[in-house]
N, C-alpha and C positions, 0 to 999 in steps of 0.2 A: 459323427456318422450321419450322412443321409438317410432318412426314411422312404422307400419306393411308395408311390401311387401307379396302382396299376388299375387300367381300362382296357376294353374292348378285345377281349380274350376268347379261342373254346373253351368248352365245358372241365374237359380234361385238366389243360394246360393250366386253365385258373386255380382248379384243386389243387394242383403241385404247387402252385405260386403260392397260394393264400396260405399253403402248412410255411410257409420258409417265412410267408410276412408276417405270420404271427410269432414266430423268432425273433425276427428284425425287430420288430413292437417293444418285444420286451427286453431287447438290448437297449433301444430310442429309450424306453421309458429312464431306462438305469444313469440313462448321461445325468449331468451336471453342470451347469454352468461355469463351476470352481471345481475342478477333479480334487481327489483325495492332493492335499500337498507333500510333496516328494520331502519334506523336513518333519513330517507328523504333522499335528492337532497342531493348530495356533491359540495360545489362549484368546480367552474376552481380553480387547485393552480397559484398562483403568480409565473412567471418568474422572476428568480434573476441573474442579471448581475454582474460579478466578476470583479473589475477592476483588473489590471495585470499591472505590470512596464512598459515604452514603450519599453524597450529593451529585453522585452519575446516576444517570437513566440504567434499566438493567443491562448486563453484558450480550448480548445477542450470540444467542450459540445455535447455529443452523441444525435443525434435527438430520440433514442427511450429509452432515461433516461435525458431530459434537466432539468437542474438546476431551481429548484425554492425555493422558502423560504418557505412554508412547507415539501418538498423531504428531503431539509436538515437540516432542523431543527429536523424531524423525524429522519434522517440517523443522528444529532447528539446523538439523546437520545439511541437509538441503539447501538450504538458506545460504550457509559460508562455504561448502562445496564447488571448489571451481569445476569440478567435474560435469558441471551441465554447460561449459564453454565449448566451444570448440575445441580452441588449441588448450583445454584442462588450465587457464592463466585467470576467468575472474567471474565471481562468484556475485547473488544479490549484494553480500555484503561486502559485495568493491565498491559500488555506487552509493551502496546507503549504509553509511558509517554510524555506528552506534552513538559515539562521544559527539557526534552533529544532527543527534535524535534523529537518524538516520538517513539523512539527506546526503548530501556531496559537495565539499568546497568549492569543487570546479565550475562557473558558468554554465558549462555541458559537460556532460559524462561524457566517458570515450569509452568504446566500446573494444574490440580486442584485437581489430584490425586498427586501432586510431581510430576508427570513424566517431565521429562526433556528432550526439543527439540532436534533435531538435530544437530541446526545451534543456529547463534544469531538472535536476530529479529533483520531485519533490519528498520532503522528508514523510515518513511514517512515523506516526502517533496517533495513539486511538485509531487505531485505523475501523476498528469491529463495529464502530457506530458511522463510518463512513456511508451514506447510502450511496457513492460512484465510487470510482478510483479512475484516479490519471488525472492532470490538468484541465483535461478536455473532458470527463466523464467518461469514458469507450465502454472500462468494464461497470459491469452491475456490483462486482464484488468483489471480493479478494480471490476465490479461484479464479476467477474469470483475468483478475489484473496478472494473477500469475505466469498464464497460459503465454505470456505475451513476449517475455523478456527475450527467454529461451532461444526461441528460431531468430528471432529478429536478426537480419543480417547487421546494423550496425550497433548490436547491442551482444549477446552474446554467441548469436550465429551456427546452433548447435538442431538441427533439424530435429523434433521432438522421435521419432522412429530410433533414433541416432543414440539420443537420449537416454530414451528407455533401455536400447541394449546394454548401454553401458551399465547403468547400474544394476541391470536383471544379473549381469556379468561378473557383478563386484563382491567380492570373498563378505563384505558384510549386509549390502543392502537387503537381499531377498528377507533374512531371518530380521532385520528390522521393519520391513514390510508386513512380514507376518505379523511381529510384535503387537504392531502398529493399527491393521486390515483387517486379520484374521486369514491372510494370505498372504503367500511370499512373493506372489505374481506382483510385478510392477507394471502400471500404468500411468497415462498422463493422469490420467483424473485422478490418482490417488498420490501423484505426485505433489500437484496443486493443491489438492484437498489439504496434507500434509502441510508446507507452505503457507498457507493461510492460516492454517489452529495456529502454527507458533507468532504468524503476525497477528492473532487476535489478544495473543497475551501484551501484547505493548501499549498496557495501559501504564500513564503517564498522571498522577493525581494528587503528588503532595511535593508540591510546589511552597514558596512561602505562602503565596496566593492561595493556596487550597489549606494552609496552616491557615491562614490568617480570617478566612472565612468560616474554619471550624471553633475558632476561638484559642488558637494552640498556641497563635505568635501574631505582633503587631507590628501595624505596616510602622516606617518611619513619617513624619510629617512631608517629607517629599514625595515618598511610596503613596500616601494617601491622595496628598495633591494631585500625582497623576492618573490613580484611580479614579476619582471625582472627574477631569479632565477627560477621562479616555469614557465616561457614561454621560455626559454630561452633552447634549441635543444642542446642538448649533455655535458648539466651540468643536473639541475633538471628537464626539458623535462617531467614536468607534465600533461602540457595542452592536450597532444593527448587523453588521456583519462578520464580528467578533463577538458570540454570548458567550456570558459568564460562567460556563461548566465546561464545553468542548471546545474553546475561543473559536468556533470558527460553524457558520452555521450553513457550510456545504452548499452553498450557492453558488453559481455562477455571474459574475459581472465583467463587465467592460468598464475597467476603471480609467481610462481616459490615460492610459500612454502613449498615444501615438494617434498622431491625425488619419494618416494611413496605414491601416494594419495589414499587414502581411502574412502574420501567424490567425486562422480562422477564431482556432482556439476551437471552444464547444460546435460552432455555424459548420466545425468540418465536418461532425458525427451527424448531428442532426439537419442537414442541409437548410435550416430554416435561415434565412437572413439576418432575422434580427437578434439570433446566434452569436453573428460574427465576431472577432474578439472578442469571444468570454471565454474567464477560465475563474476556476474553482478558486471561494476563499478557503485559502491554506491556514489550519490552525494555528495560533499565537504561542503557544506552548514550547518551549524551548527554543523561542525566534531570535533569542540574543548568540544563541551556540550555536547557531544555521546559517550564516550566511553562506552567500549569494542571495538576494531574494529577489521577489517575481516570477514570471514562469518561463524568461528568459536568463534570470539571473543578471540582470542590468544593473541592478544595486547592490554594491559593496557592503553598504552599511546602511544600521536601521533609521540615521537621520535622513539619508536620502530617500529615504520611504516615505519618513514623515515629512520632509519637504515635498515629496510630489505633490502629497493631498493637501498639504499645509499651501503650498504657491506655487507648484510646479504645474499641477493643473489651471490652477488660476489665471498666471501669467504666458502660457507657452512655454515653459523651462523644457518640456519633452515633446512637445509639438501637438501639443492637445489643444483641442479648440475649444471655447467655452459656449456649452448650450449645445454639445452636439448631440443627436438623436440617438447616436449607437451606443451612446457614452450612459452607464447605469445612473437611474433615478437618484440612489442614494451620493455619487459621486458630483452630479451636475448642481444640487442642492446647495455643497459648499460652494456654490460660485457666491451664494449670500452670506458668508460665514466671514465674520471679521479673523483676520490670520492669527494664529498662536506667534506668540512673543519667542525671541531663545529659551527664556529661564518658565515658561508651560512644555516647550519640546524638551527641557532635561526634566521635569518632571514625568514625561510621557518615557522619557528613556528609561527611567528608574522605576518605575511602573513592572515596565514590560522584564525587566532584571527579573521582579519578584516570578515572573512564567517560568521560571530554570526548575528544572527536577531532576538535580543531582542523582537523587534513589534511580530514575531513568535512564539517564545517561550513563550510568556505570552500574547497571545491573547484571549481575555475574550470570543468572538466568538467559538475559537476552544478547549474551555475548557470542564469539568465536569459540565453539569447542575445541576447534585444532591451534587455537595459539598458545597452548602449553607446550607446544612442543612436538605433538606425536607426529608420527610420519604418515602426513597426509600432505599432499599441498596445499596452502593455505590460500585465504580470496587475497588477490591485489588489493594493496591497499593505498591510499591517496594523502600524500603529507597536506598538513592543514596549513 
């Protein structure tokens, strides 16, 4: 209901006025911004506490989206819901497959018309200590990365208006919203909000590597080899942009693929130039279960990664030039770096082995709720 302001009145007229507007007053006052909900009382949701390894930073839980076990048990079902597609065919968890620490086999995702992305998806891990999201940085956070997929016309092309009715519409979501809100009303923000609690649970932390660092199990003499190899300042000198607790220290570089770059990468967001192809170091953590890598998915396998840095950039194998400006600091460096042998690169392979987090990857938690069976449709799924 509108409030009237009323001016420039007789004497009369205004007496009559002013008895009804102080009626109207105390109806304005009685509104709401949330009306009584048409299902009753919503309870409080339950506060959920993530334990984390002790050698992670603390978990980052936003005060105006805290984690609880309805937010993300909702932000699970969301999550593998094709129902936020258009044509109801493919869900987050089309693209970002669990058993590929939820990245995507494909080069490029394809979206539901076939359109085919830009980039690769990058996988999600850790994501809650992420300070960006996306290749390029776009979003600040995880709601923010959320807001994004949705409309996207070559992604899941489903107008958020569209969205929302569907699920305000659906015999189960409103009373899961309540569960979840403290209201059954659905919005985008409460969509995304949702969304995100359940990506902040996909912590990834007991690795052998994270075994092996607690004291719980020992590397093999190869495992150690290429441990040594991958810290180790002017042979593999991986660690600067790979540290040792989130592999990946959320920076952006230009690591020298391409003489001419095409893709801006971060220089698109930020229009700054010396931007221009960078994109985010992707964490190491499950990186032997995740191929494609890059942020075009150009490499098949992880020795072709490690030949880039190893002689690909050195030599021109991908048309990088050596000493060039755009090309990151840490990357131009190894042009003084005597090459790794074959038998240091199968140590760096067996290294990188020890990043798999089985407990991760097959978390019954961070699964498909609807692949038991019940009659929902299920997200598209992508054979490996």
């Amino acid at each position: 209901m509108r409030c009237p302001v009323v001016t420039g009145m007789p004497r009369r007229a205004l007496l009559a006025v002013a008895m009804s507007f102080i009626v109207v007053l105390a109806s304005c006052s009685e509104e709401k911004d949330d009306p009584v909900d048409p299902r009753g009382e919503c309870p409080e949701p339950t506060p959920l506490t993530v334990t984390v390894p002790d050698n992670f930073p603390l978990l980052p839980n936003p005060s105006d989206n805290p984690l609880t076990v309805e937010g993300v048990a909702l932000g699970r079902r969301l999550f593998y819901d094709p129902i936020l597609s258009a044509d109801s065919s493919l869900s987050c968890g089309g693209c970002h497959i669990q058993s590929l620490s939820f990245g995507d086999s494909r080069r490029s995702s394809e979206g539901i018309h076939g359109d085919k992305s830009r980039r690769h998806a990058p996988t999600i891990v850790n994501p809650a200590w992420s300070p960006s999201m996306f290749w390029d940085g776009r979003a600040e956070d995880l709601e923010q990365q959320a807001t994004q997929p949705v409309p996207e016309p070559t992604e899941m092309s489903l107008p958020w208006p569209q969205a929302i009715g569907r699920l305000q519409a659906h015999a189960d979501y409103p009373d899961l919203f309540c569960a979840a809100f403290g209201t059954s009303a659905v919005t985008r923000d409460r969509v995304v909000k949702a969304i995100a609690q359940f990506e902040r649970t996909f912590v990834s932390g007991n690795t052998k590597y994270d075994r092996w660092k607690r004291g719980e199990e020992a590397f093999t003499p190869t495992e150690r080899r290429g441990f040594l190899l991958f810290m180790r300042e002017g042979k593999g000198d991986c660690f600067h942009c790979h540290d040792e607790t989130l592999l990946s220290n959320s920076r952006f570089a230009n690591t020298g693929l391409d003489s001419v770059v095409v893709d801006g990468g971060q220089g698109e967001i930020t229009g700054n130039p010396a931007d221009f192809g960078k994109f985010k170091s992707p964490s190491l953590r499950n990186i032997m279960e995740s191929p494609p890598y890059m942020h075009d998915g150009r490499f098949m396998s992880i020795r072709e990664v490690l030949d880039h840095y190893n002689r690909g950039f050195r030599h021109g194998m991908h048309d990088s030039l050596p000493q060039d400006p755009q090309v990151d600091d840490l990357i131009n460096k190894r042009l003084n770096f005597p090459p790794m042998t074959a038998a240091e690169l199968d140590t760096l392979e067996a290294f990188l082995e020890t990043l798999t987090d089985w407990d991760f990857l097959t978390n019954p938690d961070l699964s498909d709720p609807f692949a038991a069976g019940a009659p929902v449709a299920k997200a598209r799924r992508t054979a490996r």
